[in-house]
VOPAGU-2260 file (C-alpha; in pm, 1 decimal, decimal comma):
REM VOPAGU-2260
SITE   aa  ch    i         X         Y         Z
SITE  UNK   A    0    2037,4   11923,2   -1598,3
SITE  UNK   A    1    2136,4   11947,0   -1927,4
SITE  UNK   A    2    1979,6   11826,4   -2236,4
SITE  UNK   A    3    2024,6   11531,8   -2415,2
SITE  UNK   A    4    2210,2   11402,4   -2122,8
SITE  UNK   A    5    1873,4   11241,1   -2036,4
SITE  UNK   A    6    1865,5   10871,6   -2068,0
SITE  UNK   A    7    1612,4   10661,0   -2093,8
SITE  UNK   A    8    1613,2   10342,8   -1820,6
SITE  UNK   A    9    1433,3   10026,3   -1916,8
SITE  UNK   A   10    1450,3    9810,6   -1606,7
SITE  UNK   A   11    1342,4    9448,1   -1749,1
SITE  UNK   A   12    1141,4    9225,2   -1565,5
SITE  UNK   A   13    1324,9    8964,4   -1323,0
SITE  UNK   A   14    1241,9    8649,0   -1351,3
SITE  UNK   A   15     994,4    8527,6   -1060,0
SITE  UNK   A   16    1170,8    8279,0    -794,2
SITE  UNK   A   17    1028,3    7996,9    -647,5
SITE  UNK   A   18     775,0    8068,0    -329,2
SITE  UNK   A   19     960,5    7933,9     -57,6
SITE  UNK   A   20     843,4    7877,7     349,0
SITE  UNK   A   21    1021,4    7816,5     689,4
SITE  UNK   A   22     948,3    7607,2     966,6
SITE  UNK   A   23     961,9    7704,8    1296,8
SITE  UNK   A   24    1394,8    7571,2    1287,7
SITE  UNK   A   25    1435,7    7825,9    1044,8
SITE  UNK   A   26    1479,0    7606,9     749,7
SITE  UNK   A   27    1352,0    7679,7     411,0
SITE  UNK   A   28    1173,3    7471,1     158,2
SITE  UNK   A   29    1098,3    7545,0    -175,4
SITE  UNK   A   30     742,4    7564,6    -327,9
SITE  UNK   A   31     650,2    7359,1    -626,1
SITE  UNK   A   32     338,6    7436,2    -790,3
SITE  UNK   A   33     102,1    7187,6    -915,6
SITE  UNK   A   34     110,6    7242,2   -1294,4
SITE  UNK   A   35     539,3    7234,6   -1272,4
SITE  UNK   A   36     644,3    7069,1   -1616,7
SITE  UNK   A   37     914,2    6854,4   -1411,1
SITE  UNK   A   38     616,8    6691,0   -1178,8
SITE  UNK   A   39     364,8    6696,4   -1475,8
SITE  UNK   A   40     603,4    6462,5   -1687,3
SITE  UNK   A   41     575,9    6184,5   -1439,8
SITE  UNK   A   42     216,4    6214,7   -1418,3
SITE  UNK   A   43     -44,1    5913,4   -1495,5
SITE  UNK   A   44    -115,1    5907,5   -1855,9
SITE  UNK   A   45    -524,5    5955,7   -1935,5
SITE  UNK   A   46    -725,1    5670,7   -1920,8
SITE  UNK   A   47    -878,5    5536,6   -2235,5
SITE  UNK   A   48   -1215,3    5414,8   -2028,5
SITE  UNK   A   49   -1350,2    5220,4   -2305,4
SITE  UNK   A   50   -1054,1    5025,2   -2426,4
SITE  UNK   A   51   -1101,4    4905,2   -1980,5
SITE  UNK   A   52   -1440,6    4837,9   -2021,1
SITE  UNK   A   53   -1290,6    4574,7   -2334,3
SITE  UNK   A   54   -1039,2    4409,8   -2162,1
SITE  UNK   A   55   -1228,2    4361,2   -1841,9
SITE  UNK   A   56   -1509,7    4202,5   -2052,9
SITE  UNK   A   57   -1222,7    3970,4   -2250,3
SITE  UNK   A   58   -1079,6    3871,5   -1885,9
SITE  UNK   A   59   -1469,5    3782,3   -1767,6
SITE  UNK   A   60   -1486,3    3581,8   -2089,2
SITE  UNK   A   61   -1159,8    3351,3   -2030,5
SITE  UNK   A   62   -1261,3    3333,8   -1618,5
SITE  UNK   A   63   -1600,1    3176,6   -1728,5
SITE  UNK   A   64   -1434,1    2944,2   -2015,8
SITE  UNK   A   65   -1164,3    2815,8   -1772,5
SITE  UNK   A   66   -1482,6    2761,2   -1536,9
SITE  UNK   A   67   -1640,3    2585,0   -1763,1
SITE  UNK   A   68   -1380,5    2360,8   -1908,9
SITE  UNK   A   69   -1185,6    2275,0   -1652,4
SITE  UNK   A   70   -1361,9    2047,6   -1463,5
SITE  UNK   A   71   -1426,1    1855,1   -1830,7
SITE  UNK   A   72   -1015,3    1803,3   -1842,4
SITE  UNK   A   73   -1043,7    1647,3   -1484,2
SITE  UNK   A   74   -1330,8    1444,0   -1573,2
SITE  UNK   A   75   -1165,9    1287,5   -1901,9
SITE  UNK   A   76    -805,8    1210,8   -1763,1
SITE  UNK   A   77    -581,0     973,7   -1901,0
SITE  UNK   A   78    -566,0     657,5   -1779,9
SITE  UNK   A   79    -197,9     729,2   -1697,7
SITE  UNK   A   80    -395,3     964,2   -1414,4
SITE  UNK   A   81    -525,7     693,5   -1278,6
SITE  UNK   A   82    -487,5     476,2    -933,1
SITE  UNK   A   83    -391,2     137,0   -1058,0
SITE  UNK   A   84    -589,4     -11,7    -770,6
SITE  UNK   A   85    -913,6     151,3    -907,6
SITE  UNK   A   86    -877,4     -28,8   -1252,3
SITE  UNK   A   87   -1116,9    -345,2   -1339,5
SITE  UNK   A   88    -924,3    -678,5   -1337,7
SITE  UNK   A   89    -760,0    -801,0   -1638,9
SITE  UNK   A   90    -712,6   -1176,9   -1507,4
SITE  UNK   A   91    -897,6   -1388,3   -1275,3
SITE  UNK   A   92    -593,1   -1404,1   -1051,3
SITE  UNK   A   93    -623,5   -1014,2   -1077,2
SITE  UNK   A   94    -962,0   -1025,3    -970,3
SITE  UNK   A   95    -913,2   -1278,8    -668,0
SITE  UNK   A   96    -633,5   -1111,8    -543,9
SITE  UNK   A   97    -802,3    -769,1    -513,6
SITE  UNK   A   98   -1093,8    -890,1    -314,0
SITE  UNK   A   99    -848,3   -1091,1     -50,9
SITE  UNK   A  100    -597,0    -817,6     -86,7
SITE  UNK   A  101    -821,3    -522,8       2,6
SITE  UNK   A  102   -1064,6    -671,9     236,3
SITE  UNK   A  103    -767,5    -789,8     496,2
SITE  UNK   A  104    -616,5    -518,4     454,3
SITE  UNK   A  105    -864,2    -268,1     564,1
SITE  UNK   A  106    -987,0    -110,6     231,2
SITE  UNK   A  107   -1351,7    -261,3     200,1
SITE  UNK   A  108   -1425,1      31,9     -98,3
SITE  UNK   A  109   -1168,5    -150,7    -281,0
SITE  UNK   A  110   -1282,1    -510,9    -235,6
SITE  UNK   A  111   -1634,2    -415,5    -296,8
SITE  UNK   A  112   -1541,5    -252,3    -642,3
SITE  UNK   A  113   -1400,6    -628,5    -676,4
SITE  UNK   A  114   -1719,8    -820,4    -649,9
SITE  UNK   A  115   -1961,7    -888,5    -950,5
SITE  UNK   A  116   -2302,5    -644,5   -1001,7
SITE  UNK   A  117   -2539,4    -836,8    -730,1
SITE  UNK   A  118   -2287,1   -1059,9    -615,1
SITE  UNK   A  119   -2350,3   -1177,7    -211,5
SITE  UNK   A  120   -2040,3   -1383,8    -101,6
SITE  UNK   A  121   -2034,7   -1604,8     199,6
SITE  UNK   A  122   -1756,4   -1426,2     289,9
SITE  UNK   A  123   -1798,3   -1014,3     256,8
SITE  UNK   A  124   -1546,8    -779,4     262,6
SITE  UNK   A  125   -1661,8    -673,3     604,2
SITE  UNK   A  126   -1611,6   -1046,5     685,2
SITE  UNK   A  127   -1291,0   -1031,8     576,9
SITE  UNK   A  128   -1178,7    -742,3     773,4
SITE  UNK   A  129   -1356,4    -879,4    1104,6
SITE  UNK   A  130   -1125,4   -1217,6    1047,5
SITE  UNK   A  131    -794,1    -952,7    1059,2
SITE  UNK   A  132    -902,1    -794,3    1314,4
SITE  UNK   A  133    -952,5   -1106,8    1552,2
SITE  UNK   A  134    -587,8   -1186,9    1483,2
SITE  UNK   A  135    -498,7    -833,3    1534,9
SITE  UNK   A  136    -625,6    -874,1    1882,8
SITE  UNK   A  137    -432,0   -1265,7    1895,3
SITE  UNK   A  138    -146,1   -1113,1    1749,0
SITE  UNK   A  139     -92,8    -777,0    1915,7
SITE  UNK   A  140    -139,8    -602,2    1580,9
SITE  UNK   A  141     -76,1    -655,8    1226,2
SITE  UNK   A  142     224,3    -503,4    1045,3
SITE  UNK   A  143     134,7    -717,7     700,9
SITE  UNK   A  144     -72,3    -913,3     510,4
SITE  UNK   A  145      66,1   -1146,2     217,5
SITE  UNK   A  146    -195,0   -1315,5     -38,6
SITE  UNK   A  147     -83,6   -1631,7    -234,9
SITE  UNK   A  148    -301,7   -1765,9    -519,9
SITE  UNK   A  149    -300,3   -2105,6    -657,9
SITE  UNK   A  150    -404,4   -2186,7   -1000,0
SITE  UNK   A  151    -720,0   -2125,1   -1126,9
SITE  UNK   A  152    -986,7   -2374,8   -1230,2
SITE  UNK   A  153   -1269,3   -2408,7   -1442,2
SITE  UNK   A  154   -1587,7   -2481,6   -1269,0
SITE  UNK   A  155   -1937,4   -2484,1   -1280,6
SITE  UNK   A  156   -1976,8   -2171,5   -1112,3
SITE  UNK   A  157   -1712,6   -1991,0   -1264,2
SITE  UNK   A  158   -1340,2   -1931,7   -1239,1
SITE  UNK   A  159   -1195,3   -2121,4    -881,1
SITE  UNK   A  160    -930,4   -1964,9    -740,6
SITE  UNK   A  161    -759,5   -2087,2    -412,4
SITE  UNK   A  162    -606,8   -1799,8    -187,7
SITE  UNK   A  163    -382,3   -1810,4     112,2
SITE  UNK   A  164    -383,7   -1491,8     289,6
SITE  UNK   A  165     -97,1   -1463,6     588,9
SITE  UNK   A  166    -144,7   -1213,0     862,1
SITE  UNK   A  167     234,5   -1183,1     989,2
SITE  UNK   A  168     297,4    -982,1    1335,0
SITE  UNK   A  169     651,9    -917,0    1445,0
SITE  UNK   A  170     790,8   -1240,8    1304,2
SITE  UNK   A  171     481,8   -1413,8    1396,4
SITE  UNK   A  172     205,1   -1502,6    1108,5
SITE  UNK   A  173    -145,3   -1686,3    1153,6
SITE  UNK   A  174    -284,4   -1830,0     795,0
SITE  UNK   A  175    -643,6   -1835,4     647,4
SITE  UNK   A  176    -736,5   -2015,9     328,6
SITE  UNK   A  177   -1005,1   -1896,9     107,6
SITE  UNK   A  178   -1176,3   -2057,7    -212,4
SITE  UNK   A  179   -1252,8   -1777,4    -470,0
SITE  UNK   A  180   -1495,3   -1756,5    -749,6
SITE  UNK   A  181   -1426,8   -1549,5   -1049,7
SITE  UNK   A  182   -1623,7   -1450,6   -1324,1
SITE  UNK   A  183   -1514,1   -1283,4   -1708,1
SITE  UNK   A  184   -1729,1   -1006,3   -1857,9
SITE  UNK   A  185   -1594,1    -864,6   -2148,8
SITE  UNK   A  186   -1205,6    -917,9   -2088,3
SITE  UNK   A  187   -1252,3    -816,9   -1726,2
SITE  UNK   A  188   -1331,9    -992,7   -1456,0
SITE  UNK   A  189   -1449,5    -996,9   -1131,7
SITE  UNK   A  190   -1564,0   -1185,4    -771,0
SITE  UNK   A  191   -1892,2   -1369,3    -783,3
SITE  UNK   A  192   -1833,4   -1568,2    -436,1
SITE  UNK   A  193   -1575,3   -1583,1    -130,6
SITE  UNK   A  194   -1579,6   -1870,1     110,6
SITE  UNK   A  195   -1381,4   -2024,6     392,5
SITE  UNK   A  196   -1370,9   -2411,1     281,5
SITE  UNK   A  197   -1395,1   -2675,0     627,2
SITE  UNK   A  198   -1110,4   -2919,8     651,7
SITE  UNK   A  199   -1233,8   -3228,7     559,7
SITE  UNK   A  200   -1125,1   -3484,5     812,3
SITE  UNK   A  201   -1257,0   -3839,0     767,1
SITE  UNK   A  202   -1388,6   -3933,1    1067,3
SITE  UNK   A  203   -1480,8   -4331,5    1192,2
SITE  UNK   A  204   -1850,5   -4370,8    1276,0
SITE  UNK   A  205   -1863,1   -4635,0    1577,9
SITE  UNK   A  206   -2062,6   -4938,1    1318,8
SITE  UNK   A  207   -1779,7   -4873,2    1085,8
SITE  UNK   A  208   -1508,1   -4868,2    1282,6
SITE  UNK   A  209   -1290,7   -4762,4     988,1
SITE  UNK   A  210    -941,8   -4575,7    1139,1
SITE  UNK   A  211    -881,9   -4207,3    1049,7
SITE  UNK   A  212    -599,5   -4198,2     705,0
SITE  UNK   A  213    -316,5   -4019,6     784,9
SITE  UNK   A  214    -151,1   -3798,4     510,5
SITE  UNK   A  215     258,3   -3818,2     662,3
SITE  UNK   A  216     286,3   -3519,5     425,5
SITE  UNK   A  217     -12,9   -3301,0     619,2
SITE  UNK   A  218     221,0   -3374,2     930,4
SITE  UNK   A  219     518,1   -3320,2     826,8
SITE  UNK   A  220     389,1   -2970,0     702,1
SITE  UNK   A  221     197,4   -2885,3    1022,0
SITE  UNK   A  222     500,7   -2960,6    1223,0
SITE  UNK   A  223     741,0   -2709,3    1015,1
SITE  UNK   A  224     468,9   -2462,9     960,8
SITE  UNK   A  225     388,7   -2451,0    1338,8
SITE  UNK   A  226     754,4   -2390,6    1395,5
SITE  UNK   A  227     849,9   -2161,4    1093,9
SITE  UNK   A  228     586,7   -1957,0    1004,6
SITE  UNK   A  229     354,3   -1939,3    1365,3
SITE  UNK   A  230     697,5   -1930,2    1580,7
SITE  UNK   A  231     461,2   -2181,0    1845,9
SITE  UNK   A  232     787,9   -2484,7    1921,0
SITE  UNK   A  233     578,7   -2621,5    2231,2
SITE  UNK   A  234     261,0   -2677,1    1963,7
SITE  UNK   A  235     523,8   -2840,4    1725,6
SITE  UNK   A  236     745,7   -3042,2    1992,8
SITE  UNK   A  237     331,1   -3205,9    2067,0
SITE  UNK   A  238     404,8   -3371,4    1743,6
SITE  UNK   A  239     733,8   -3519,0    1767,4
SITE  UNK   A  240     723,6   -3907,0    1864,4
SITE  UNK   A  241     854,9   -4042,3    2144,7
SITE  UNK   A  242    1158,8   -4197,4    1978,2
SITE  UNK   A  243    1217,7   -3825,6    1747,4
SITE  UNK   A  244    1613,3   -3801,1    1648,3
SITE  UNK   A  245    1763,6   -3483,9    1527,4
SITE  UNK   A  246    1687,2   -3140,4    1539,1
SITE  UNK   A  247    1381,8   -3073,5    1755,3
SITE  UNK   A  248    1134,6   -2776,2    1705,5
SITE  UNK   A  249    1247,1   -2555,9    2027,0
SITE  UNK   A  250    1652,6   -2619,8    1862,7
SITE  UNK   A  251    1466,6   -2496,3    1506,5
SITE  UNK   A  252    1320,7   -2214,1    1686,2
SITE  UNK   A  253    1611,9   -2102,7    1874,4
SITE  UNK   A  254    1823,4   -2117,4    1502,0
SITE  UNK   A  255    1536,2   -1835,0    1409,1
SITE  UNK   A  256    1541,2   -1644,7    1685,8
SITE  UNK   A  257    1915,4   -1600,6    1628,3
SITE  UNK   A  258    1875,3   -1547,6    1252,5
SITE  UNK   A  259    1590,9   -1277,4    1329,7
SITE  UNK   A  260    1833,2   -1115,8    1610,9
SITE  UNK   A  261    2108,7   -1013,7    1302,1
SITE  UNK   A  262    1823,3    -969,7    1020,4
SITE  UNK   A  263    1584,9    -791,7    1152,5
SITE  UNK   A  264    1144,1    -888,2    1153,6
SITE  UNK   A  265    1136,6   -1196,2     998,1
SITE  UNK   A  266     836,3   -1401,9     774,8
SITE  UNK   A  267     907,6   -1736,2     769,5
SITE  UNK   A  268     757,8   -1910,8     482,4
SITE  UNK   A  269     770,0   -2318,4     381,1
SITE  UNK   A  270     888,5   -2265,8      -2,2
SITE  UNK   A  271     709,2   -2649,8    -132,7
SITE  UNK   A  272     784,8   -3012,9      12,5
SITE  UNK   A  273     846,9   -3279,8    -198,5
SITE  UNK   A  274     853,9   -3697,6    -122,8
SITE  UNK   A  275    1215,7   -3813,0     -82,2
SITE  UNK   A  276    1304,5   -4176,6    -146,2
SITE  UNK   A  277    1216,0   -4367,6     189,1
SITE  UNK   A  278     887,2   -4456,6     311,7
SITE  UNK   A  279     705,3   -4142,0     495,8
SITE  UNK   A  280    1052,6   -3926,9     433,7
SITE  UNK   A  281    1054,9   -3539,4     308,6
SITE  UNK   A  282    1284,2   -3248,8     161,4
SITE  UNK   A  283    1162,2   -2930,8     184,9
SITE  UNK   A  284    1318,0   -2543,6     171,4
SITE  UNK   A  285    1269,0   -2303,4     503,2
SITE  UNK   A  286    1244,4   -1961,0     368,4
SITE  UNK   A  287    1343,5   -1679,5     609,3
SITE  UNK   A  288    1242,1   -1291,4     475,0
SITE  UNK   A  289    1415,6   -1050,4     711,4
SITE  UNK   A  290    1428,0    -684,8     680,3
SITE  UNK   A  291    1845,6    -649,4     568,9
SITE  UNK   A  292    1858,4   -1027,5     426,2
SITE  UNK   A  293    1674,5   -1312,4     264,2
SITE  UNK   A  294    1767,0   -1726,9     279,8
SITE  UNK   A  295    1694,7   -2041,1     188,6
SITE  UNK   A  296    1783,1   -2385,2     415,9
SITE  UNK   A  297    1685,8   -2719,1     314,1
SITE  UNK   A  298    1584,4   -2958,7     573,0
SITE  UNK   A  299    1469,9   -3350,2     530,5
SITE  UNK   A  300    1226,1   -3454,9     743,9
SITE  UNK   A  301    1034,7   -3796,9     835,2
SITE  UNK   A  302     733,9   -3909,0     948,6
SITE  UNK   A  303     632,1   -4247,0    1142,6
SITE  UNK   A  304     204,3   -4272,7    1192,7
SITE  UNK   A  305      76,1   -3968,8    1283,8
SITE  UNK   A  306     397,7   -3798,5    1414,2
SITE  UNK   A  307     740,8   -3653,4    1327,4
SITE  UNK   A  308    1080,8   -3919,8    1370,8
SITE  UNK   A  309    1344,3   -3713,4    1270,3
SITE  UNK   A  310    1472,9   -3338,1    1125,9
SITE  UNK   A  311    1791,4   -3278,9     981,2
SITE  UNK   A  312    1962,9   -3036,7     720,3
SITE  UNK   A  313    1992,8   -2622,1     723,4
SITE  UNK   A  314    2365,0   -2643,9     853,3
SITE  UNK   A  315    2374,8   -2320,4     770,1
SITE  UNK   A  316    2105,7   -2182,3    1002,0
SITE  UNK   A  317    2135,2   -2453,4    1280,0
SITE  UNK   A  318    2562,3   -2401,7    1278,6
SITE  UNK   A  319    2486,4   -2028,0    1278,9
SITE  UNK   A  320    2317,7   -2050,4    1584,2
SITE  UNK   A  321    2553,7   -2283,1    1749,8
């Protein structure tokens, strides 16, 4: 060999590869170590532990807080929050209203909330609900109940209120009136006493032998209101006298029955009857209240004694049904 022919070789280091590893197909997959930079970039950042511990106590803080006041927002609700129903009376009609209202109509909490501190009626509301429920069972079931109010009246006792309340059934209706008492407390008011007032009918005793009065209004009122409103033509066609002229209850009934055939459940309501110019003669408006339709017929009707003579008018109902 000859001199200075000799060179010196540096053989630099080559860079390591990635381990790899088969499975048993033959397939290779490459080895990533733990502490690769590409895999330690995505990593979870450090926890700051106590700036945790602060923000779970700030969270605990605001849970107990909302705890605390919430139920102190739903306690002092507007008023605008509130169930109308629940609200004092501002009126003695108000006030009468509520007690018939909710006691026939099955919500005795309601009525009771109606009555004055200590007040005993002679009827209760429980009263009032057993009275529905006895037409319920006449009736087959109620589907409403209507409450009309007449004027109120100073008394004695308090504010007097008289109150019709209707207990309608398919068509059908049955009628209570009740005689309210009212009292005011501070611009509210409320129900004091409830009762059921007896018909007065003035009865002969046999030393007197004075004759019952007839009112030829009361029975000219029975007569359409056993028709209209009760739907019961034999009960009314009882009434008619032997001589009657016109239209006869079961030819009023019929009209009805044809009216409630195109209209739908029908309340049929007297709307006021007023003294015409002959002797024992009336005018008064038939109200019929389907479900699709509402109308008004005005029919004149007479009385002779103690029974009907005569019905005429509603062409438009009794031509309807002809």
């Amino acid at each position: 060999m000859r001199k200075g022919l000799i060179r010196r070789t540096i053989r630099r280091a080559r860079p390591s590869r990635p381990a790899t590893v088969a499975d048993t197909s033959g397939k290779r997959y490459r080895v990533v170590p733990a502490d690769d930079p590409e895999a330690a970039a995505y990593a979870d950042p450090p926890r700051k532990w106590p700036r945790v511990a602060t923000m779970a106590g700030a969270w605990a803080l605001v849970l107990a807080l909302g705890s605390w006041i919430a139920p102190a927002f739903a306690a002092s609700g507007s008023e605008e929050n509130q169930d109308p129903r629940d609200q004092a009376a501002t009126d003695a009609e108000g006030a009468a209203w509520s007690y018939l209202r909710y006691g026939s109509n099955q919500d005795l909490d309601r009525a009771e909330a109606a009555l004055c501190d200590g007040a005993s009626p002679e009827i209760s509301p429980s009263d009032l609900d057993g009275i529905r429920q006895s037409y319920a069972d006449e009736l087959g079931g109620i589907t409403r109940v209507d409450v009309e109010l007449g004027d109120p009246v100073s008394s004695s006792d308090g504010i007097a209120i008289t109150g019709t309340v209707s207990y309608v059934s398919e068509g059908t209706q049955r009628h209570e009136e009740y005689l309210v008492t009212v009292q005011e407390h501070d611009g509210t008011y409320c129900v004091s006493d409830a009762d059921r007032p007896a018909a007065e009918i003035p009865t002969a005793t046999p030393d007197e032998g004075a004759t019952q009065e007839i009112d030829p209004q009361e029975v000219a009122t029975d007569f359409l209101r056993t028709v209209v409103a009760d739907r019961d033509p034999a009960t009314a066609e009882a009434m008619q006298c032997s001589a009657f002229t016109g239209i006869t209850a079961q030819d009023l009934d019929d009209a009805i029955t044809e009216w409630v055939a195109v209209n739908g459940a029908t309340t049929g309501y007297l709307n006021g009857i007023s003294p015409a110019e002959a002797d024992g003669a009336f005018e008064t408006e038939i109200v019929l209240q389907g479900e699709l339709n509402q109308e008004s017929f005005t029919f004149q009707i007479a009385v002779e004694g103690d029974c009907v003579a005569s019905l005429g008018g509603g062409d438009a109902l009794m031509n309807a049904a002809d």
